[in-house]
C-alpha positions, 0 to 999 in steps of 0.5 A: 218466326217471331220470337216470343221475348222481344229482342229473343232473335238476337239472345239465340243467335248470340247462344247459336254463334257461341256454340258454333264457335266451340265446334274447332275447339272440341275437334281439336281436343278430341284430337289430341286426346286420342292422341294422348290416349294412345300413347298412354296405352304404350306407356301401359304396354311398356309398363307390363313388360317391365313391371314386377309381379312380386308374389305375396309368397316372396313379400312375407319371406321378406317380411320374415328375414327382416324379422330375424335381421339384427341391425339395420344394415342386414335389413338394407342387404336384404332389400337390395337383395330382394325382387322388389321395384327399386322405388319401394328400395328407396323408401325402406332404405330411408326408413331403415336409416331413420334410427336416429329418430324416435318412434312417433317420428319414423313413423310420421317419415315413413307415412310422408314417404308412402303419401309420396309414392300415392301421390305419384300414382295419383298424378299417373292415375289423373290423365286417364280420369280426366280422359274418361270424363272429359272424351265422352263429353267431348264427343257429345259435344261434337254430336250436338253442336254440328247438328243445330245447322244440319237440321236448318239445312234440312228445312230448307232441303240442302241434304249436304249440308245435313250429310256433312253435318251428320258425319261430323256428329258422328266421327267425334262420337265415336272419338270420344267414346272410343278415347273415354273407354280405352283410357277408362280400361288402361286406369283400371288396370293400372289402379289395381297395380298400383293397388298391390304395390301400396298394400306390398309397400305399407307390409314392408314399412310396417315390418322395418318400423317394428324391427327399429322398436327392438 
């Protein structure tokens, strides 16, 4: 068939030679994403086991006992006395020990030091995001571009080479797909922890940084 823009021939073929080219590349990445994927999942399983669930109950007995303490000290027994994970330890220890600040300053440290801890959940939180957009896409990618010489197959009636093609299509579909919803499921989990750890975080800081009003 001849091509309606003169010189089109060669603009599809260059368009059909770059598209065929992505197709290793994008096996390749769903690949590793799956792989990724599954061994975010034990990295999440792993996570549960160790993980802390610290009931709101126990965070306002804290909030109380750190209201009766009378110096800075007796706040850091009773922290390290507490159930919390030793990250949230750390951060109160420093904030307890920010007496020497004034009260505008130890609250900018205690803001940076919790912007610290969302900033490490985030990074956590950023590969199972970019799984979630980026495996679907990928996936629709591999469904597309082994079909372009599939249907050619077709037309010229070589079934195996259509056979072949269609399997392709679909196998990276199914990767894809499979690897964005795993990860989708595994970031929602994980966001609403890290949900409750900020907001049992922020409760605390906030009940050292009145008792250093005092």
């Amino acid at each position: 068939m001849t091509s309606v823009i003169p010189g089109g021939e060669y603009l599809t073929g260059a368009l059909n030679a770059i598209s065929q080219s992505f197709l290793i590349p994008v096996i390749i990445l769903l690949l590793v994403i799956i792989v990724a994927t599954v061994i975010i999942a034990g990295g999440l399983i792993s996570e549960y086991t160790s993980r802390k669930n610290i009931p709101v109950t126990r965070i306002r007995d804290i909030i109380f006992d750190i209201n009766k303490a009378e110096s800075s000290d007796e706040i850091k027994n009773i922290v390290e006395n507490s159930e919390i994970p030793n990250s949230q330890k750390k951060v109160l220890y420093e904030v307890a020990d920010s007496s020497d600040l004034d009260h505008d300053n130890r609250e900018a440290l205690a803001r940076k030091l919790i912007e610290d801890e969302e900033n490490k959940i985030d990074k956590t939180l950023e590969k199972t995001d970019i799984i979630t957009r980026v495996g679907p896409t990928l996936g629709l990618m591999g469904t597309l571009i082994p079909m372009g010489p599939g249907l050619a197959a077709l037309g010229s009636g070589d079934i195996n080479t259509l056979a072949d093609a269609i399997i392709v299509a679909f196998d990276t579909t199914v990767v894809g797909i499979g690897a964005g919803g795993l990860a989708y499921v595994i970031s929602k989990i994980r966001k609403r922890w890290y949900e409750e750890y900020i907001s049992d975080l922020d409760a605390l800081v906030d009940s050292v940084l009145d008792f250093m009003k005092k």
